[in-house]
N, C-alpha and C positions, 0 to 999 in steps of 0.2 A: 367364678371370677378369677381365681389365684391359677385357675388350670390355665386358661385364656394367656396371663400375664405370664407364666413358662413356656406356653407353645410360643408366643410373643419374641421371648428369648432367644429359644433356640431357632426362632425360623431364621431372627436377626443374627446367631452367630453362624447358620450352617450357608447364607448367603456371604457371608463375611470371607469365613473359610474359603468357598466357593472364588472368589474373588482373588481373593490373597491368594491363591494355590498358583494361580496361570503368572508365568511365567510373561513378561514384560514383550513385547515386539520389537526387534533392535533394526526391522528394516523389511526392505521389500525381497524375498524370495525371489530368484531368477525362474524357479520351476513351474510357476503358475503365475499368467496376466495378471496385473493389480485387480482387472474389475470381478475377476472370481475371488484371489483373494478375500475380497470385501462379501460377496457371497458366501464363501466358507468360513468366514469369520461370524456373518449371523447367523449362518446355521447355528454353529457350535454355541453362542449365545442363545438363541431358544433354545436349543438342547438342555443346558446350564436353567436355563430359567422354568422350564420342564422340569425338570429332576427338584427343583426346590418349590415348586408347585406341589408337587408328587409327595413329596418327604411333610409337606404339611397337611396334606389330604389324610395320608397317612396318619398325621400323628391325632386326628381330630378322629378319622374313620376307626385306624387297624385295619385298612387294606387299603391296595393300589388302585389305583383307577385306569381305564380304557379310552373315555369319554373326557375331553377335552375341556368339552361343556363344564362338566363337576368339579375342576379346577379353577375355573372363575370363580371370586369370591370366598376362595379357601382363607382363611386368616387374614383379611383385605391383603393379599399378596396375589392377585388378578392373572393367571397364564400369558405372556405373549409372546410373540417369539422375537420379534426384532421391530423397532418402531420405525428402522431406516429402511430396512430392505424386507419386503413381504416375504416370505416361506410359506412352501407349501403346509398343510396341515400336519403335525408330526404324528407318524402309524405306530401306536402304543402298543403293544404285546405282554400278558402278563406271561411269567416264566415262574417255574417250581418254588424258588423262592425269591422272586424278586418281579423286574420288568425291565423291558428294554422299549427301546424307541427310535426310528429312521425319519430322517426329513431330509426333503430337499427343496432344490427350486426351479421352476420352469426356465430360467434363464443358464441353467449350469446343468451337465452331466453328472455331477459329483453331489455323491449321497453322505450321511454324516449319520454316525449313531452312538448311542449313548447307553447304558447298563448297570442297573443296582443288580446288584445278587452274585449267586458264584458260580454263572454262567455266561463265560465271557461270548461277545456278539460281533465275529471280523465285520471293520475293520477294528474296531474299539479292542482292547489288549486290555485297559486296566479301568477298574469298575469307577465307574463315576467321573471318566475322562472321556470328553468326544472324539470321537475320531472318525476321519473322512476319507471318501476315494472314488 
């Protein structure tokens, strides 16, 4: 019971983290239409939601998971990617010590990925931050 109420914890603070990290939107980008915008915006939220899926699977398991499926119902903390705009499935990869992950969406050419470990995955540059192209 007292394990449960730490995983509890910290799934609550690395969501939090998660959140508070991203830097605010001060407006619309000339370089990409709005309605991708809004596409690469839930990418990178299922991605974010991903990884905090992951990091609880993890903490219940001691290891990553492939299977999408096994993140449902991880610490009632349920995988999804975006409740506004569907994405495709995210392609989960484990790596040496960590994992990465690519999604996109049928409606957009632009793919998004995301990476624990210290094996960084272009476009993504710095671990645990999405990034798209």
């Amino acid at each position: 019971m007292k394990h449960r109420s730490r995983l509890r914890i910290l799934v609550a603070i690395l969501a939090f983290v998660s959140l508070a990290g991203q830097p605010a939107c001060t407006g619309p980008s000339k370089a990409i239409p709005s309605d991708e915008q809004d596409l690469v915006a839930a990418m990178k939220g299922g991605l974010r939601n991903l990884e905090t899926s992951e990091i609880a699977f993890y903490a219940e398991s001691g290891h990553y998971t492939v299977n999408v499926r096994n993140l449902v119902n991880v610490s009632n903390l349920p995988y999804s990617g975006s409740s506004d705009v569907p994405n495709s499935a995210p392609r989960i990869t484990l790596s040496r010590n960590g994992w990465f992950a690519v999604i996109g969406n049928p409606r957009t050419p632009t793919m998004c990925v995301i990476y624990v470990g210290t094996t960084p995955r272009p476009p993504a540059r710095r671990e645990h931050e999405p990034a798209c192209r």
